[in-house]
N, C-alpha and C positions, 0 to 999 in steps of 0.2 A: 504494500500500500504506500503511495505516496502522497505528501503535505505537498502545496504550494500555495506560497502567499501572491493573490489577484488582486490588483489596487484593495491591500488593505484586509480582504476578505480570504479565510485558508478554505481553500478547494479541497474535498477528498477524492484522489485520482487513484482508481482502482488498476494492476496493472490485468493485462491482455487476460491472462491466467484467473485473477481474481474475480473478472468479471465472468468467465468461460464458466469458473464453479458454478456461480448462482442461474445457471442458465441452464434447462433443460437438453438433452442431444437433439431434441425438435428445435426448440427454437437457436441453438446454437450453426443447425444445420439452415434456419431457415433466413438466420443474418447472412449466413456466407453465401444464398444462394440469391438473396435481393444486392447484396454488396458485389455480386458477381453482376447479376441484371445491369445494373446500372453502370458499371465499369467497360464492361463488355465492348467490344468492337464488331461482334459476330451480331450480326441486325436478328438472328434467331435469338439471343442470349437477351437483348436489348428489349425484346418485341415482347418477354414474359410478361402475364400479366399478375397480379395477386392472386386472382384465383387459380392461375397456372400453377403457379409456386403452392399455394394451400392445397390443390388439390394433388399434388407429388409431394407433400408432409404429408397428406392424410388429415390434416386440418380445415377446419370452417374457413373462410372467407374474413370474417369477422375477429376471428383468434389473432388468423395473422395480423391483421389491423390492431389491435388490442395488445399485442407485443410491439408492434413499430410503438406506441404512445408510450410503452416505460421506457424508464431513465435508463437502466443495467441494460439495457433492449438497445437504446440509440448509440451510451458506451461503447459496446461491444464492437456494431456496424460500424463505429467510428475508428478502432484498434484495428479492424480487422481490414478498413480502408486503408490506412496510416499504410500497411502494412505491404499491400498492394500496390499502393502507390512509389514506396521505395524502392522498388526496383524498377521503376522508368525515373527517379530522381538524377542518372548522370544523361537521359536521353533533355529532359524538361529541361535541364540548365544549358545543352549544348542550343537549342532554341530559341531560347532567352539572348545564349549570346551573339549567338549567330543576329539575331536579330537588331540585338545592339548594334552590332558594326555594319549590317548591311543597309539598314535606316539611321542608321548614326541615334539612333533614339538614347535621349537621355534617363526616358522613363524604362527602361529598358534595361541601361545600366542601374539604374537605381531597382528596381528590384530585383537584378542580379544581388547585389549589394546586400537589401533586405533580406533575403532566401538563404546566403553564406554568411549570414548574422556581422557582414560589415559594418553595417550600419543601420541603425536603429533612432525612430523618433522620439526627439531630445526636445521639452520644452522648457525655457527657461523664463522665471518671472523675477523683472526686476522691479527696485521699487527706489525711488529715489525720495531720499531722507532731508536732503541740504537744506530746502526751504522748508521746512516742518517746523512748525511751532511748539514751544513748550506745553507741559500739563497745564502748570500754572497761566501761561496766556489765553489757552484754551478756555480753562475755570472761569479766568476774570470776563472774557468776552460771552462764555455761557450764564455767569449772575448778572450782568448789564444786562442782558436778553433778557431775563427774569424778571429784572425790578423791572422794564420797561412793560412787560408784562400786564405787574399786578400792580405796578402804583398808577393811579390816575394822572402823576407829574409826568412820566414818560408819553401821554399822546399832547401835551405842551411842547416838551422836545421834540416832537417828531413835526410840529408845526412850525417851530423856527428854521427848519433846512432848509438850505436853498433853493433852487428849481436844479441846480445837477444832482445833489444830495436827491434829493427826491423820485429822480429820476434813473440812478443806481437801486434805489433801494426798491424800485416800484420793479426792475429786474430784474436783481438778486430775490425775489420772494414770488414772482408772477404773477404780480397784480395787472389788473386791466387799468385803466384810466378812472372808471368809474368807481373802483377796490380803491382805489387812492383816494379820488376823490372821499368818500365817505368816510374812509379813517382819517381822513385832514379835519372833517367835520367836528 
């Protein structure tokens, strides 16, 4: 059994083996034979349909359905792709690059890159501090907000600003014209 921490979150990753126990020889037989279906290149192999496959288990129509819906179920089909797919892993990347150089594509080399774990998305966040203000300036301009508030003498002050004064401040808050107006009042 394997741990892996996912932004934050530990996944329990069952391996190949683990998951094959809790599976019946039907339904172990009947992942390999939908993971075969869909991989396939033989348009016979491709062409199964669920009841094709249910009906070579010996099973309902509806089982099989009912097996693809569990977790250990979709696991497995997924181990069992991994699994298949790695052996055409030196064909995919000869592709990849062939395709790089022959359209000069960037994207191209770049998921070359991503696939041989060269390179990987990096985000970084900066945060620039310089012009930051102190606690204490923060406090003193959030209790002047306050008292302006809750004392009656702060809509006085706010009558003696200028017309630029007033006009930042009608800005800074989103007042309309009318907003202003009546808190002038």
């Amino acid at each position: 059994m394997l741990l892996k921490k996912l932004e934050g979150v530990i996944v329990l990753a069952l391996s190949k083996l683990e998951l094959q126990a809790k599976l019946t020889a039907k339904q172990q037989k009947a992942a390999l034979m939908l993971v075969e279906s869909q991989l396939s290149s033989e348009m016979a192999m491709r062409d199964r349909s669920l009841q094709d496959i249910a009906d070579e288990l010996g099973v309902a129509r509806m089982t099989l359905y009912r097996w693809k819906q569990k977790r250990i179920f979709i696991d497995y089909m997924n181990a069992l792709t991994d699994d298949m797919l790695a052996s055409y892993h030196s064909q995919m990347m000869k592709v990849v690059v062939d395709t790089a150089i022959k359209h000069n594509s960037m994207k191209a080399v770049e998921l070359y890159a991503k696939l041989r774990n060269l390179l990987k998305d990096t985000h970084v966040i900066e945060t620039d501090t310089s012009g930051s203000r102190s606690e204490a300036e923060v406090q003193k301009e959030l209790d002047d907000l306050e008292k302006l508030l809750n004392d009656d003498d702060g809509l006085d002050e706010l009558s003696d600003l200028d017309e630029k004064e007033l006009d930042a401040l009608e800005l800074e808050l989103g007042l309309t014209g009318d907003e202003k107006d009546q808190l002038l009042k």
